[in-house]
Structure formats: C-alpha cells, structure tokens
N, CA and C atoms as an extended XYZ file, in Angstrom:
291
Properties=species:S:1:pos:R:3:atomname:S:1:resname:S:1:resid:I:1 pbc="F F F"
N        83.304      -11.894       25.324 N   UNK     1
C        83.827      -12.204       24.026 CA  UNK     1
C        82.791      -11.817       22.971 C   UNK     1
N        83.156      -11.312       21.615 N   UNK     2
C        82.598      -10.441       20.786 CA  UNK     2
C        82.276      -11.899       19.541 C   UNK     2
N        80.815      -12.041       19.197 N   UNK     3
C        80.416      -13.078       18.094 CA  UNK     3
C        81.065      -12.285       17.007 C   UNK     3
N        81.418      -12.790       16.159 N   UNK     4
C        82.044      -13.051       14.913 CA  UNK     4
C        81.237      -13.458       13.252 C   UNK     4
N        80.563      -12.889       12.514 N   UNK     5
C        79.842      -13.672       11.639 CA  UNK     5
C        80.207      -13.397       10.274 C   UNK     5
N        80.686      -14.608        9.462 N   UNK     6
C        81.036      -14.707        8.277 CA  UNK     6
C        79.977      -15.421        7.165 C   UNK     6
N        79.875      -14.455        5.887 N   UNK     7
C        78.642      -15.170        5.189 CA  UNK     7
C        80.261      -15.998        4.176 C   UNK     7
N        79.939      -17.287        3.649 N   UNK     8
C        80.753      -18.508        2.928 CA  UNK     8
C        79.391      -18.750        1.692 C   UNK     8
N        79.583      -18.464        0.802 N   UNK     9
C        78.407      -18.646       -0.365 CA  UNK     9
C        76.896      -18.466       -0.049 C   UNK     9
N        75.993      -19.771        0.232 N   UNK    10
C        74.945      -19.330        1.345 CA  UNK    10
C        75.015      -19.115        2.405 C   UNK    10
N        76.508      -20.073        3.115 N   UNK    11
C        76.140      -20.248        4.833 CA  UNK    11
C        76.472      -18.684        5.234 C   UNK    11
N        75.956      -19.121        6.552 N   UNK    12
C        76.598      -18.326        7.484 CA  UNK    12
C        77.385      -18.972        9.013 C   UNK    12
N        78.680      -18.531        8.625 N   UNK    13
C        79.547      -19.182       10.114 CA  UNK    13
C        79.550      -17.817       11.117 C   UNK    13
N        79.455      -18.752       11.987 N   UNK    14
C        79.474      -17.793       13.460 CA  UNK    14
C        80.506      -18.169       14.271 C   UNK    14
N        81.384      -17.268       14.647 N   UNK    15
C        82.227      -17.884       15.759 CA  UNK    15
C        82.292      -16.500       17.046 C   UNK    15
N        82.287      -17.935       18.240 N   UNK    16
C        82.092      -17.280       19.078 CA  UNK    16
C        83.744      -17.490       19.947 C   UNK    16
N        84.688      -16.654       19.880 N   UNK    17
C        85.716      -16.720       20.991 CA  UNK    17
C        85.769      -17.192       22.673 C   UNK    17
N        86.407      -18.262       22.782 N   UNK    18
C        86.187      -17.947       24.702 CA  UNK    18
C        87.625      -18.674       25.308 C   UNK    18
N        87.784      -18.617       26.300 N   UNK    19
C        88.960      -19.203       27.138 CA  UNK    19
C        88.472      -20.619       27.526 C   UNK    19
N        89.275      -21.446       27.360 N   UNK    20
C        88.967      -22.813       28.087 CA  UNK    20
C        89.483      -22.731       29.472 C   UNK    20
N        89.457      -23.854       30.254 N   UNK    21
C        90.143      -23.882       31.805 CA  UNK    21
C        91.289      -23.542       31.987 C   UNK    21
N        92.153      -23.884       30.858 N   UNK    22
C        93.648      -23.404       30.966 CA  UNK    22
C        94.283      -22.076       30.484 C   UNK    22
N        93.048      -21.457       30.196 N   UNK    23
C        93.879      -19.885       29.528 CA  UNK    23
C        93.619      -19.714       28.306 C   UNK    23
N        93.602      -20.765       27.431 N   UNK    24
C        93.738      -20.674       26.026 CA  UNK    24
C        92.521      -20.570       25.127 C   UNK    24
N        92.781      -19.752       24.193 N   UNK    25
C        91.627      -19.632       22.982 CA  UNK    25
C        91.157      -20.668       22.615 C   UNK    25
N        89.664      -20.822       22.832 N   UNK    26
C        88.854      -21.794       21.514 CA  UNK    26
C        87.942      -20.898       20.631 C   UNK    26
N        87.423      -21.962       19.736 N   UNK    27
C        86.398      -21.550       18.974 CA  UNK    27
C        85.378      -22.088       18.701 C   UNK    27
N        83.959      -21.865       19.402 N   UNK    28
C        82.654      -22.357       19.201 CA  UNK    28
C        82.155      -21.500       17.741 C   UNK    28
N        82.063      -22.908       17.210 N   UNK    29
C        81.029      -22.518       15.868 CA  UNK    29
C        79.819      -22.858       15.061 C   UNK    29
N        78.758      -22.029       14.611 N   UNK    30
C        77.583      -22.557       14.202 CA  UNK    30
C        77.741      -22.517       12.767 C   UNK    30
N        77.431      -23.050       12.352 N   UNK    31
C        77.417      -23.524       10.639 CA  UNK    31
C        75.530      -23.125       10.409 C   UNK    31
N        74.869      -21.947        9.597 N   UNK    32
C        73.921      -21.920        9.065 CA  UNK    32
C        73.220      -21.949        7.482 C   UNK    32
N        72.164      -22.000        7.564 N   UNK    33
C        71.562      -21.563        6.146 CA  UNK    33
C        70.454      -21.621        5.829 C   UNK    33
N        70.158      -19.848        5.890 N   UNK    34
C        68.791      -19.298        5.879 CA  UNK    34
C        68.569      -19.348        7.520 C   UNK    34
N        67.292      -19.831        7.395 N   UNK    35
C        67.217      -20.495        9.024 CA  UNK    35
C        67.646      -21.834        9.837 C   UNK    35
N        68.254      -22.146        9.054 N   UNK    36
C        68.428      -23.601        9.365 CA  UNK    36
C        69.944      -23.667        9.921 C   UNK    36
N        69.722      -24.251       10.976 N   UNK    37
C        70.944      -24.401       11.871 CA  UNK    37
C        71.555      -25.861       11.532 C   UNK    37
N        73.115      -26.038       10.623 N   UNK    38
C        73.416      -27.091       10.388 CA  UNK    38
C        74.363      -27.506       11.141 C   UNK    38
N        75.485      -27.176       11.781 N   UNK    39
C        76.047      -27.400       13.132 CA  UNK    39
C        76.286      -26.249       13.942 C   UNK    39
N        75.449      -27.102       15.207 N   UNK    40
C        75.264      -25.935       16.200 CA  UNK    40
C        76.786      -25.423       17.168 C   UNK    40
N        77.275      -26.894       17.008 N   UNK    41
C        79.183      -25.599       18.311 CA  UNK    41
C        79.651      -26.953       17.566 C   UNK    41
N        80.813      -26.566       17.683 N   UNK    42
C        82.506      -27.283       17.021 CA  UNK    42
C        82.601      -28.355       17.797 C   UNK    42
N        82.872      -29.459       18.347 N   UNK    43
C        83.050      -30.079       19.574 CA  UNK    43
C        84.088      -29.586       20.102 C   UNK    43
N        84.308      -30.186       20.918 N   UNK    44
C        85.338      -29.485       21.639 CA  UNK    44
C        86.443      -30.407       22.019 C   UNK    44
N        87.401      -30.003       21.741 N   UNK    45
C        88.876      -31.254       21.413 CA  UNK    45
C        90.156      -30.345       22.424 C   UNK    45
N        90.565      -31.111       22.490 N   UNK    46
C        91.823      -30.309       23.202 CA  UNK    46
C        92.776      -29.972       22.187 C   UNK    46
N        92.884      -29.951       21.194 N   UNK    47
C        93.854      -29.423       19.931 CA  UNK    47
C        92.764      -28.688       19.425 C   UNK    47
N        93.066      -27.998       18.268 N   UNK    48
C        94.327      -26.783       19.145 CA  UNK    48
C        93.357      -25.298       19.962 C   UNK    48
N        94.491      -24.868       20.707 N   UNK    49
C        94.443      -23.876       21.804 CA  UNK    49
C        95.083      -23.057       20.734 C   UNK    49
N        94.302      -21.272       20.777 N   UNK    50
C        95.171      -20.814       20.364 CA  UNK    50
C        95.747      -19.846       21.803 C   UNK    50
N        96.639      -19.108       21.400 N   UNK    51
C        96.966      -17.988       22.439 CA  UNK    51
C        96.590      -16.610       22.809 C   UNK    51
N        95.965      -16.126       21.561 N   UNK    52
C        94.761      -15.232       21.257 CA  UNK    52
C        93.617      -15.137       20.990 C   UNK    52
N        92.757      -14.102       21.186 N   UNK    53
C        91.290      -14.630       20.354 CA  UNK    53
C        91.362      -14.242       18.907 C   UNK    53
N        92.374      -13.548       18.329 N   UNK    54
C        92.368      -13.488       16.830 CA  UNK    54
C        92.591      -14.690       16.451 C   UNK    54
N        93.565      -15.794       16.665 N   UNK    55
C        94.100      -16.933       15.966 CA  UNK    55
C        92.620      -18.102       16.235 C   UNK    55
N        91.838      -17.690       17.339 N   UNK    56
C        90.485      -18.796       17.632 CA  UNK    56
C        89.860      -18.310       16.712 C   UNK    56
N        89.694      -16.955       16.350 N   UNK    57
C        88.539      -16.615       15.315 CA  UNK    57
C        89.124      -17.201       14.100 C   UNK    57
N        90.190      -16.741       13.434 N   UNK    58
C        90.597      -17.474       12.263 CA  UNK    58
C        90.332      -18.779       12.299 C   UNK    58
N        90.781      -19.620       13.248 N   UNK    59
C        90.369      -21.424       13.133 CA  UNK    59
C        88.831      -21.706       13.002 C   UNK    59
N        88.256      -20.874       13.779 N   UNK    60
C        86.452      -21.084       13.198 CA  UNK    60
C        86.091      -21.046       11.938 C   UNK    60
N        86.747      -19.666       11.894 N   UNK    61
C        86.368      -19.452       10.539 CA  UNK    61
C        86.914      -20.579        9.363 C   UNK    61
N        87.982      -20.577        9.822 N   UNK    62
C        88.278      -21.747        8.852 CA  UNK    62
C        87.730      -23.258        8.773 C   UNK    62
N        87.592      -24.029       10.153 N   UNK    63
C        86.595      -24.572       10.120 CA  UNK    63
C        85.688      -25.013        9.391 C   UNK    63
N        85.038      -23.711        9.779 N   UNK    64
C        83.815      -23.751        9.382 CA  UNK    64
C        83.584      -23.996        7.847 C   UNK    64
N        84.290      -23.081        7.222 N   UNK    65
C        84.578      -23.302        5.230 CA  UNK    65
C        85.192      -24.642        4.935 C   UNK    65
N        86.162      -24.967        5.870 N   UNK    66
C        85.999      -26.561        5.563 CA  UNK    66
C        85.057      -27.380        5.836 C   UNK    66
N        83.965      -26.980        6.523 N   UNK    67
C        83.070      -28.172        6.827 CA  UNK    67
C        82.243      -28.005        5.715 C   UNK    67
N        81.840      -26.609        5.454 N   UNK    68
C        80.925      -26.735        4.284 CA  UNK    68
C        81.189      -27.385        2.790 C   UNK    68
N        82.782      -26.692        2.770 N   UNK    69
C        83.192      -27.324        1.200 CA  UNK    69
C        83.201      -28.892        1.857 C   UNK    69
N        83.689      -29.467        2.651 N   UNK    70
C        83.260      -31.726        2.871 CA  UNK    70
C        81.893      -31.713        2.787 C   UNK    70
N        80.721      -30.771        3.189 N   UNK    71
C        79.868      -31.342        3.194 CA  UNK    71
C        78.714      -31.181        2.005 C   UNK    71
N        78.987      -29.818        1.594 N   UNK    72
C        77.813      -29.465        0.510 CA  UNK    72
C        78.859      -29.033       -0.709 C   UNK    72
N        79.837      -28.774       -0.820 N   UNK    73
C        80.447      -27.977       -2.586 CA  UNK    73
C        81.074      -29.855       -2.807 C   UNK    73
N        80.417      -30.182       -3.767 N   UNK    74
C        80.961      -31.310       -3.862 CA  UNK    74
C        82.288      -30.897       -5.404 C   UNK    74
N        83.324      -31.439       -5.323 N   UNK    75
C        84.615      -30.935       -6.666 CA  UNK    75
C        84.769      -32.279       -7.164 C   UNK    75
N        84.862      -32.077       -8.354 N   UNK    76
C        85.280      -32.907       -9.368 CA  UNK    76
C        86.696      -33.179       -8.962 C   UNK    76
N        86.969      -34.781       -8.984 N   UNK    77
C        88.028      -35.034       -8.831 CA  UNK    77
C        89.200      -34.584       -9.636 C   UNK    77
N        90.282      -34.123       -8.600 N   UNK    78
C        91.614      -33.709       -9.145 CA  UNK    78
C        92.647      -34.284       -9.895 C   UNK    78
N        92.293      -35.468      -10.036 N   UNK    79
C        93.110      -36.455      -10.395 CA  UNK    79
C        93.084      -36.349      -11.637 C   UNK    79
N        94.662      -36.518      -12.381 N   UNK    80
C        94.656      -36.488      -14.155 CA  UNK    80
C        93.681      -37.530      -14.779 C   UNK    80
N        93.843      -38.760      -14.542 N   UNK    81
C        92.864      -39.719      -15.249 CA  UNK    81
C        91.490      -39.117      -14.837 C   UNK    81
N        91.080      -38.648      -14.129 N   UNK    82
C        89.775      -38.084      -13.583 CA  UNK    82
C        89.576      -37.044      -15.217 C   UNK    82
N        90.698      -35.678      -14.686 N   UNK    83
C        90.411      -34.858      -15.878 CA  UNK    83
C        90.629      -35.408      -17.202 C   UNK    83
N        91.431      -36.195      -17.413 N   UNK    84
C        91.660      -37.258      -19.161 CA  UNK    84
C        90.706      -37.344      -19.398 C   UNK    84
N        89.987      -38.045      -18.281 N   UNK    85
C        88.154      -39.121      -18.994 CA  UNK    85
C        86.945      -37.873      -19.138 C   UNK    85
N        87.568      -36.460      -18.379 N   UNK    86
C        86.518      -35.211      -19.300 CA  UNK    86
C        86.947      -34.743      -20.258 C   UNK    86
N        88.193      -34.659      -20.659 N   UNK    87
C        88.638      -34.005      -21.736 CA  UNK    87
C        88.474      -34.681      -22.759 C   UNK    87
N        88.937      -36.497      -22.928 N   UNK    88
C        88.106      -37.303      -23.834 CA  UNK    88
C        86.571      -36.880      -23.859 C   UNK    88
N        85.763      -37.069      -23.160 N   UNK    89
C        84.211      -36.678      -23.317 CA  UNK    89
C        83.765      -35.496      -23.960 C   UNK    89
N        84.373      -33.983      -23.462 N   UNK    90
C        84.528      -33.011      -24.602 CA  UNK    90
C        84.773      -33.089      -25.835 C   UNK    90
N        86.169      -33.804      -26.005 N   UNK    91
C        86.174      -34.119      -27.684 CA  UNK    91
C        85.504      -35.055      -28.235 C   UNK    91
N        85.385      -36.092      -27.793 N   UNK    92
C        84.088      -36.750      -28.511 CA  UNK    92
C        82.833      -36.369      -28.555 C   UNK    92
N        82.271      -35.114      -27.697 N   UNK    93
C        81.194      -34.681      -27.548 CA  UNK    93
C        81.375      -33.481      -28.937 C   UNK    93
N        82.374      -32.835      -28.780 N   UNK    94
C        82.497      -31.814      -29.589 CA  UNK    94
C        82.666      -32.193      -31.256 C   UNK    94
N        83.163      -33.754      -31.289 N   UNK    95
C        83.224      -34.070      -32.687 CA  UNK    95
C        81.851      -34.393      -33.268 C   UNK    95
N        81.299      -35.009      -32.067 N   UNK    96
C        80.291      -35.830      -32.466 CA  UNK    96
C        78.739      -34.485      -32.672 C   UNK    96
N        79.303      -33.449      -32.742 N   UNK    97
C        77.972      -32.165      -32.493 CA  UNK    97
C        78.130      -31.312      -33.917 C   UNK    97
C-alpha cells in the first residue's frame, strides 16, 4: 500500500491505506507539524470499512482536517447572538473612534 501525504495549513496528514482481517479498507493516520508528531495512527474502530483504498484515503484525509480544525483552528461561534454581540462591539467601537 502506497503512503499518501497531505499538507492542511501547517500540518501534515499522512495516510497510510491497508486491509483489515475482513477484506476491507482502513485508514492509518499521522497528524504532523514541522517535526512534531501530533497523532501518531487513527485508532482503530470497526466503523467504517471502506471497499476501496480510494474511499480509506479520502476518510484519512478527512479525518485528519477534522482533527486539526477540533483541535488547533479554534472559530468564532456561529451562532446569531454570538455574531449580534460582534456586530454591537463594531458599532460601538466604530462610533466611539
């Protein structure tokens, strides 16, 4: 099976394709940055199997960009009262300048 490496802002995800006992695609993945190894393999769950190694590489990869955006891109909450209480702060910031 052929490693896989995607750069995601700094990181770098790695996925490695392989067959489990039953036939089916997984995806081992390392989460990096720079040198620093921040998760070393995916655990390993019995959901989901894919049926190819294209559909395992996509789930790493994806994965993997979700682990980074939960763990390091922190987002301003989505929520309207969230954005209200910045858009108040702009205009009072902007009146008050």
């Amino acid at each position: 099976m052929q490693t896989h490496t995607v750069s995601y802002g700094e990181f770098e995800i790695v996925v490695r394709p392989e067959r489990n006992a039953r036939g089916a695609w997984i995806a081992d993945v390392s989460v990096s940055r720079g040198a620093q190894t921040i998760v070393d393999t995916r655990p390993s769950t019995v959901q989901p199997e894919w049926l190819n190694e294209e559909e395992a590489i996509r789930d790493g990869i994806e994965w993997g960009r979700r682990f980074i955006d939960r763990e390091f891109n922190t987002h301003e909450s989505g929520s309207w009262v969230a954005a209200r209480s910045r858009a108040e702060r702009w205009f009072r910031d902007a009146e008050e300048s």
